[in-house]
TORPA-4810 file (N, C-alpha, C, O; in nm, 3 decimals):
<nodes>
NODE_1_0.934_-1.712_0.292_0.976_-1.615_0.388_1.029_-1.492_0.314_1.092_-1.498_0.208_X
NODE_2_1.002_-1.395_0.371_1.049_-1.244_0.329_1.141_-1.229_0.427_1.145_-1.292_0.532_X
NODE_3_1.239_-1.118_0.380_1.317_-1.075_0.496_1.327_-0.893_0.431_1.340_-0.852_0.316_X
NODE_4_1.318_-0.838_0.526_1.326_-0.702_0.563_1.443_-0.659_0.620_1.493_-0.724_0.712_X
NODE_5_1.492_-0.566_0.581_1.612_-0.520_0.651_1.607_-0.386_0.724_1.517_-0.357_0.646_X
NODE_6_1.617_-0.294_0.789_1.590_-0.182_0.866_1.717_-0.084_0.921_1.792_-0.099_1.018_X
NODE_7_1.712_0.005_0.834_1.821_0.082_0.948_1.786_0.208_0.987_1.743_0.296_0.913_X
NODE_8_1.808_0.216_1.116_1.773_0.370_1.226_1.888_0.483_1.132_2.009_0.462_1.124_X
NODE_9_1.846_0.552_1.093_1.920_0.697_1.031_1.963_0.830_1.121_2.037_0.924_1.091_X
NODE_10_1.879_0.799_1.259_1.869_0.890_1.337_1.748_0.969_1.305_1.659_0.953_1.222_X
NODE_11_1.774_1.074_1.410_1.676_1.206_1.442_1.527_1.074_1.399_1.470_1.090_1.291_X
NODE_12_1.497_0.994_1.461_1.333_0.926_1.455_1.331_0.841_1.311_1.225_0.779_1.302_X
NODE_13_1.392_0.826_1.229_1.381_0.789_1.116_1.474_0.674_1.089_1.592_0.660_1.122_X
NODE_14_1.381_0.582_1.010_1.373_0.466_0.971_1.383_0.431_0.823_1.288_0.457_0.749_X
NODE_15_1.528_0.357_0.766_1.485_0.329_0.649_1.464_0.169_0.624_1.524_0.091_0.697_X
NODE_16_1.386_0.125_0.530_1.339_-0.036_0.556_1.362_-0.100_0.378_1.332_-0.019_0.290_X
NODE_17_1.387_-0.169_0.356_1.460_-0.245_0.225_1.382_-0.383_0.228_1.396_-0.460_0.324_X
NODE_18_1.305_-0.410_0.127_1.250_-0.540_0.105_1.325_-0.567_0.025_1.357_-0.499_-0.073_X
NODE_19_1.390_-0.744_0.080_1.508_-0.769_0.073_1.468_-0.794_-0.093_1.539_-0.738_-0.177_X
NODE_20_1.335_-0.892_-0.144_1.397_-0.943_-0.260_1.331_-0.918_-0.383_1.301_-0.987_-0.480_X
NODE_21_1.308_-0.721_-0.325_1.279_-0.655_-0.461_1.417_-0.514_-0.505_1.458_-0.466_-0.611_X
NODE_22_1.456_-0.486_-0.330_1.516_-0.409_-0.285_1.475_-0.276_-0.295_1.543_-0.177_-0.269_X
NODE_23_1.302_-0.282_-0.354_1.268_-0.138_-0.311_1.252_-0.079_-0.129_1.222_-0.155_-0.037_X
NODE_24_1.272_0.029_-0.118_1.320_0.113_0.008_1.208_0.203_0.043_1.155_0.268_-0.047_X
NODE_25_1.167_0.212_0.169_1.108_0.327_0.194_1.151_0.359_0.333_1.203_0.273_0.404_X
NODE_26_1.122_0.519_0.385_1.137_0.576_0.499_1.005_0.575_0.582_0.891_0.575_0.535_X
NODE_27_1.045_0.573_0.731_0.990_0.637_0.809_0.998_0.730_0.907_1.113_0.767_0.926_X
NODE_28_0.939_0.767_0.956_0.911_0.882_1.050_0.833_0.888_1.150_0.726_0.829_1.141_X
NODE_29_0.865_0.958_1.266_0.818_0.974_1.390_0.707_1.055_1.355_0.738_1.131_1.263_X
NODE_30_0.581_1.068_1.396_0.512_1.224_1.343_0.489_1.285_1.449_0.523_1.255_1.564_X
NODE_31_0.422_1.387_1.406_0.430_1.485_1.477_0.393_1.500_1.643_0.465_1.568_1.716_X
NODE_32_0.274_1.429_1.693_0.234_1.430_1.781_0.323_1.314_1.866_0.285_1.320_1.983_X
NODE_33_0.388_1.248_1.856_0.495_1.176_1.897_0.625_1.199_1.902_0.703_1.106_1.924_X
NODE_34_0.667_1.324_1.882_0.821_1.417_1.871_0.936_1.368_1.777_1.056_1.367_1.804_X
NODE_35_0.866_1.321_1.644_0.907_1.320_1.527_0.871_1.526_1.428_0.828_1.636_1.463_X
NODE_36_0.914_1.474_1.329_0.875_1.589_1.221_0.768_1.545_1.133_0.714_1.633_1.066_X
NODE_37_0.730_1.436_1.121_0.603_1.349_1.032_0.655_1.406_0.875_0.579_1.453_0.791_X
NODE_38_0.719_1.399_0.869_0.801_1.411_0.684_0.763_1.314_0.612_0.746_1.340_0.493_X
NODE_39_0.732_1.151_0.667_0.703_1.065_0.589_0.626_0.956_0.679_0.634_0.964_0.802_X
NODE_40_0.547_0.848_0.611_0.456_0.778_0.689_0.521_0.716_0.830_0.629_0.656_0.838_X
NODE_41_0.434_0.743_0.931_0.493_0.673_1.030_0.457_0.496_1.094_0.360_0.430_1.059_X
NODE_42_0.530_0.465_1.162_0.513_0.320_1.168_0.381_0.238_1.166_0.369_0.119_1.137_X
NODE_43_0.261_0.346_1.210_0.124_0.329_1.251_0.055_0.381_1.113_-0.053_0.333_1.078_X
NODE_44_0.115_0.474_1.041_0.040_0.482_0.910_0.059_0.347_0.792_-0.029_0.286_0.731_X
NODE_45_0.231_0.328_0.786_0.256_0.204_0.723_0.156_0.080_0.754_0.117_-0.005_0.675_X
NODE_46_0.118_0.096_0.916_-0.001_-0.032_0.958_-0.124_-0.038_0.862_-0.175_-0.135_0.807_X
NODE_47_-0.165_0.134_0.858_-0.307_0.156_0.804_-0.305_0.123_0.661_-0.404_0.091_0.595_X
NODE_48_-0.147_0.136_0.604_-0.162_0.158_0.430_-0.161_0.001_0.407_-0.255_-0.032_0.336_X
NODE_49_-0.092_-0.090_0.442_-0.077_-0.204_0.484_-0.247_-0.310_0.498_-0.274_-0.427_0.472_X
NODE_50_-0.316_-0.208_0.543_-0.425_-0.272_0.531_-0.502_-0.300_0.398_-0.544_-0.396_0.333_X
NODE_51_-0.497_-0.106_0.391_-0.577_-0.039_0.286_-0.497_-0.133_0.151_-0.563_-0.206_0.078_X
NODE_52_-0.396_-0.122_0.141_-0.312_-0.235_-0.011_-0.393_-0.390_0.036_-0.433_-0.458_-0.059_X
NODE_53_-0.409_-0.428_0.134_-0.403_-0.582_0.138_-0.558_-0.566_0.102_-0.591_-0.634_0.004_X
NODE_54_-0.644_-0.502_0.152_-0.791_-0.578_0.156_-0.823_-0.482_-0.038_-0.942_-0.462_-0.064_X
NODE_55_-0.747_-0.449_-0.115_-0.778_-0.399_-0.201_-0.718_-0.527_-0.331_-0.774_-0.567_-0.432_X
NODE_56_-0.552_-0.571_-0.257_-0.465_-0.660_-0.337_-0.575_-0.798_-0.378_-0.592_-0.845_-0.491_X
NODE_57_-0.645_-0.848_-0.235_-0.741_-0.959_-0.211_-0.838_-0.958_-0.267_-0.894_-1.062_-0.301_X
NODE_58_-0.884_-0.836_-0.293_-1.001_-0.835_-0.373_-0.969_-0.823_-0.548_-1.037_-0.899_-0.617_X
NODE_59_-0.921_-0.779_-0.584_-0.833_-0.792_-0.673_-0.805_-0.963_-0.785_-0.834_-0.999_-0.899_X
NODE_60_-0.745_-1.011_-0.685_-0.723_-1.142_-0.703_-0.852_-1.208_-0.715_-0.863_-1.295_-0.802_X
NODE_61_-0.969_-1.174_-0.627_-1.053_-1.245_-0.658_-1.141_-1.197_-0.733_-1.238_-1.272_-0.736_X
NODE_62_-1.157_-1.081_-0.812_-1.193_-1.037_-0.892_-1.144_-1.115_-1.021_-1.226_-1.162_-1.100_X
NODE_63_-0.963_-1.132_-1.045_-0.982_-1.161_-1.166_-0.981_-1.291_-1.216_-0.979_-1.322_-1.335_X
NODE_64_-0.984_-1.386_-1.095_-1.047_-1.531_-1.092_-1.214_-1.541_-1.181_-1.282_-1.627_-1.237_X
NODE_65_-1.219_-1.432_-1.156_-1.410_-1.438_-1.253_-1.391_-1.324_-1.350_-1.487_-1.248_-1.358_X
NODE_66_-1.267_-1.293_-1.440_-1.260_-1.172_-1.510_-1.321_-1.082_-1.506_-1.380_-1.034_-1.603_X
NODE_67_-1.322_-1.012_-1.320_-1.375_-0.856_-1.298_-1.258_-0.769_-1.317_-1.146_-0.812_-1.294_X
NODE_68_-1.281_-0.636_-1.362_-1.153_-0.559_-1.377_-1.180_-0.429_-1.276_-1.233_-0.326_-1.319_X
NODE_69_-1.157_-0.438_-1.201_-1.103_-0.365_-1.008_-1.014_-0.219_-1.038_-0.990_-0.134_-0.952_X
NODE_70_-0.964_-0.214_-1.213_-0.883_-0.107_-1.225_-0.952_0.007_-1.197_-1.071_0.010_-1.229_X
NODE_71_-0.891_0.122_-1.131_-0.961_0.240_-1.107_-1.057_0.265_-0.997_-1.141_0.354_-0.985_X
NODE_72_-1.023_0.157_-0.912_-1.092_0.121_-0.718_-0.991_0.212_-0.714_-0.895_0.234_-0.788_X
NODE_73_-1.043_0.271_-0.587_-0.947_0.362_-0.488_-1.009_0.308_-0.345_-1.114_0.257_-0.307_X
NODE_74_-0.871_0.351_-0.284_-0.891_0.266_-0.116_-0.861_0.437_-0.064_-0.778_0.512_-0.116_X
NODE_75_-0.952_0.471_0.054_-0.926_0.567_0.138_-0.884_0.500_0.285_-0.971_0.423_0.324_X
NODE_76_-0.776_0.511_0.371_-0.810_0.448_0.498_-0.775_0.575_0.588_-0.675_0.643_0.562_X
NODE_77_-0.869_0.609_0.709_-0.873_0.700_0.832_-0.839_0.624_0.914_-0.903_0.519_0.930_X
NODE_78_-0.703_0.661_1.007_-0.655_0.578_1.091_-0.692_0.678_1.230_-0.700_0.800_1.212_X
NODE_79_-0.707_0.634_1.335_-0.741_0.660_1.490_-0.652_0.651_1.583_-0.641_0.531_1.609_X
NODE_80_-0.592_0.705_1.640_-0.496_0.661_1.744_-0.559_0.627_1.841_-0.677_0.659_1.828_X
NODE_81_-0.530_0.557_1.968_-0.633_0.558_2.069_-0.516_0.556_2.168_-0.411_0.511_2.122_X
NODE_82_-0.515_0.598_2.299_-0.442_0.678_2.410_-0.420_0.523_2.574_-0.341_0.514_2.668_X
NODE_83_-0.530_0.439_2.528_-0.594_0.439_2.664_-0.594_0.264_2.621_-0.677_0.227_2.539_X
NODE_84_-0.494_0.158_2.684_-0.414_0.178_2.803_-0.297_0.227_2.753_-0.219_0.280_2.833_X
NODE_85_-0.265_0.221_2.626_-0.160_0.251_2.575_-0.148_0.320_2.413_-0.236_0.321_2.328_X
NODE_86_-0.012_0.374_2.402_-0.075_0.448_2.274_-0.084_0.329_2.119_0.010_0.256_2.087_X
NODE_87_-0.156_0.333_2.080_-0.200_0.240_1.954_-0.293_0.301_1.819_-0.292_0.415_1.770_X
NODE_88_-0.336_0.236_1.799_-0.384_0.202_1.641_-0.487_0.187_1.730_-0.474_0.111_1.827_X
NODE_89_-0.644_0.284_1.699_-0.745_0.229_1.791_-0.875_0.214_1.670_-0.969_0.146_1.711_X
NODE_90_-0.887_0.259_1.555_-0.981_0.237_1.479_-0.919_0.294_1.353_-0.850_0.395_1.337_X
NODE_91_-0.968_0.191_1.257_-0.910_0.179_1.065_-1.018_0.177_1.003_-1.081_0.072_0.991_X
NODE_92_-1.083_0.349_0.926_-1.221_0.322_0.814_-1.123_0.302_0.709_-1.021_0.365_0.684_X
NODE_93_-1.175_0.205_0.655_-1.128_0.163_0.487_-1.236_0.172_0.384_-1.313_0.079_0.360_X
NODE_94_-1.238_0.283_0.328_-1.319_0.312_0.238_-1.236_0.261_0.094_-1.122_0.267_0.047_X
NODE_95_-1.378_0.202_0.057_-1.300_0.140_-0.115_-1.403_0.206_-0.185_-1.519_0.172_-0.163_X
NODE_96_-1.375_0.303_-0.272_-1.431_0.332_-0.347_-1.432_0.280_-0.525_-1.384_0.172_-0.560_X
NODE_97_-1.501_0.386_-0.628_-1.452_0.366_-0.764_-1.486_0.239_-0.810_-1.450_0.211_-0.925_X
NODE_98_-1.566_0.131_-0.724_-1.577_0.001_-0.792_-1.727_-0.011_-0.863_-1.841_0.023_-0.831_X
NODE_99_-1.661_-0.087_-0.989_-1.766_-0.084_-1.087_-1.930_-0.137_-1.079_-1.968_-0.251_-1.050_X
NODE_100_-2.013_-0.022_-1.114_-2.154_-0.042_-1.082_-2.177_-0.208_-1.161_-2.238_-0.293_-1.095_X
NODE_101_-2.143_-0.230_-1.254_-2.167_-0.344_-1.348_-2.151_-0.512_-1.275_-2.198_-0.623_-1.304_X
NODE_102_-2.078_-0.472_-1.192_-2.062_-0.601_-1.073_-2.185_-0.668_-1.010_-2.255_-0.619_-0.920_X
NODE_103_-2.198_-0.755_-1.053_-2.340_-0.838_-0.994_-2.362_-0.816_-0.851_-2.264_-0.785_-0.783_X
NODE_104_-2.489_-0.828_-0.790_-2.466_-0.822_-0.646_-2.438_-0.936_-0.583_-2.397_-0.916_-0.469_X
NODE_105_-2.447_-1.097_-0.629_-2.371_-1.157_-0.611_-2.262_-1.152_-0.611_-2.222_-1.172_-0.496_X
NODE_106_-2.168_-1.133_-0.690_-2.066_-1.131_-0.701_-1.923_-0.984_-0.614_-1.809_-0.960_-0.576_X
NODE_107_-2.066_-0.934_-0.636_-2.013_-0.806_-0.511_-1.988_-0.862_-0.348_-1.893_-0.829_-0.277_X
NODE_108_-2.073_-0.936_-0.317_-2.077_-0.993_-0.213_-1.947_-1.035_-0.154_-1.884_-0.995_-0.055_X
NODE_109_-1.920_-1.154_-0.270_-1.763_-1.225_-0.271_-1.694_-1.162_-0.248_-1.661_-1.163_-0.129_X
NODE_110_-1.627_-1.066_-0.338_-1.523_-0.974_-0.363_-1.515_-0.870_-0.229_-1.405_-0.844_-0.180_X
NODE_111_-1.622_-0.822_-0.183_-1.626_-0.780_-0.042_-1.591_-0.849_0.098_-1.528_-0.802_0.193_X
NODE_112_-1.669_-1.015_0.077_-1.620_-1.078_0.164_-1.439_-1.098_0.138_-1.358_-1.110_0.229_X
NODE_113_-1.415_-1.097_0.025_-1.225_-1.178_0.023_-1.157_-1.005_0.089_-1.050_-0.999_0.149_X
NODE_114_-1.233_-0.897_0.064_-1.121_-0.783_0.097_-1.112_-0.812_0.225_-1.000_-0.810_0.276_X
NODE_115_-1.234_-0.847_0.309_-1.242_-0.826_0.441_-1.139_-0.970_0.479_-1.065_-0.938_0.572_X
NODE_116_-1.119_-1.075_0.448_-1.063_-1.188_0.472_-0.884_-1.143_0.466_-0.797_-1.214_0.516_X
NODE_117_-0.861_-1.032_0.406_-0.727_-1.016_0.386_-0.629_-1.049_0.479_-0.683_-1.075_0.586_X
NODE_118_-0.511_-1.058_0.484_-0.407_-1.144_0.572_-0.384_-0.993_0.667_-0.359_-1.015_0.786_X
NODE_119_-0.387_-0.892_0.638_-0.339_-0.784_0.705_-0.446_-0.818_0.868_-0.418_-0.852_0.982_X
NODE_120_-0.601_-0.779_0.781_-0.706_-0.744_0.870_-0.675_-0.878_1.007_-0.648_-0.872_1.127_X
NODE_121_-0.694_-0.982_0.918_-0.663_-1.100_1.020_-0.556_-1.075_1.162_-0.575_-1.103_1.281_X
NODE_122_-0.446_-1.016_1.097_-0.299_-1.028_1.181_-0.351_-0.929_1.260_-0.275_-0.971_1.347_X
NODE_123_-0.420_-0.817_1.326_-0.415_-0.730_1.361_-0.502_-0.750_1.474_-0.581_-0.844_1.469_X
NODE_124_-0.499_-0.663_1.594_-0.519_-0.740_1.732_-0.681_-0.681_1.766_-0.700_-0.561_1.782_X
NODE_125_-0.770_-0.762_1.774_-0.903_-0.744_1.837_-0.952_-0.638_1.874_-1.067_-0.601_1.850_X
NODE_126_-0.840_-0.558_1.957_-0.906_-0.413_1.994_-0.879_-0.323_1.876_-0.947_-0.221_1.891_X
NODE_127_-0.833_-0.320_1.804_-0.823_-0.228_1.676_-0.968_-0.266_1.587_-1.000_-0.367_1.524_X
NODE_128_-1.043_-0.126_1.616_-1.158_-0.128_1.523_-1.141_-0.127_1.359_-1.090_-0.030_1.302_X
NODE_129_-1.179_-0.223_1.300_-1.135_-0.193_1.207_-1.291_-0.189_1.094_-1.367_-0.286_1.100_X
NODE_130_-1.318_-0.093_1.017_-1.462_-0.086_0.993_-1.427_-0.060_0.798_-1.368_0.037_0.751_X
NODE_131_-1.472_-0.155_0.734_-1.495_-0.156_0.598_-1.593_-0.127_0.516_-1.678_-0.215_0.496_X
NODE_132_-1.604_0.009_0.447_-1.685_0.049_0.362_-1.697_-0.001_0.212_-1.588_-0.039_0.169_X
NODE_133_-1.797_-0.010_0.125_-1.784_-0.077_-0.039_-1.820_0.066_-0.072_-1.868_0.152_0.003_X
NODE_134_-1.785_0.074_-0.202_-1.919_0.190_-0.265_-1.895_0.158_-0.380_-1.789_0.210_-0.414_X
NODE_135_-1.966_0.062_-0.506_-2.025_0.034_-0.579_-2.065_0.092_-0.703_-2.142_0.040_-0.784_X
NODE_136_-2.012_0.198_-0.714_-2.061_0.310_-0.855_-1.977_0.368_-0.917_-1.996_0.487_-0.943_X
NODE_137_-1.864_0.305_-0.958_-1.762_0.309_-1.075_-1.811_0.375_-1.204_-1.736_0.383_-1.302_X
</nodes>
């Protein structure tokens, strides 16, 4: 178990403490929600959250077969969607930077474990969530 700690600062902002590293980060209301968007907001933390997990997963299973993943970059475009309510309505996760030298077997895998990630899983059915590879490191 993790534990998180959270405190409201005011004016929309959020600071959050993972308890058992005790690194800290802020959040923020953004803009289109009557925040100032100064720093990621609760729905971007969702998207980065992804973008780290299906990159962390692949990762791991990369170096189970000594692939080296250093120098992947993850892009994620997050969507709001309005309708019935306001949400998280579509997540592109672009992974780029990964090395041409990767078998296409083995590309396969490493694609399937990003997509298997614990984030993508937890996240609710109507959130599109659409995963790109690109292969030419």
């Amino acid at each position: 178990m993790v534990e998180i700690k959270l405190e409201y600062l005011g004016d929309l902002r959020v600071e959050a403490e993972h308890e058992p590293s005790g690194a800290r980060l802020k959040s923020d209301a953004p803009l289109d929600n009557c925040g100032k968007g100064e720093s990621f907001s609760p729905t971007d933390l969702l998207a980065t959250a992804l973008g780290s997990c299906v990159m962390t997963i692949m990762a791991i299973s990369a170096n189970k077969h000594d692939v080296d993943l250093a120098g992947a970059k993850v892009r994620v475009k997050k969507t709001m969607a309005a309708d019935p309510h306001r949400r998280v309505g579509h997540l592109l996760v672009e992974i780029s930077n990964l090395p041409a030298s990767v078998e296409p077997k083995r590309r396969k895998a490493l694609e399937a474990a990003g997509t298997a990630c614990p984030v993508h899983h937890s996240l609710h059915p109507d959130t599109e969530m659409e995963l790109v590879f690109h292969w030419n490191g």
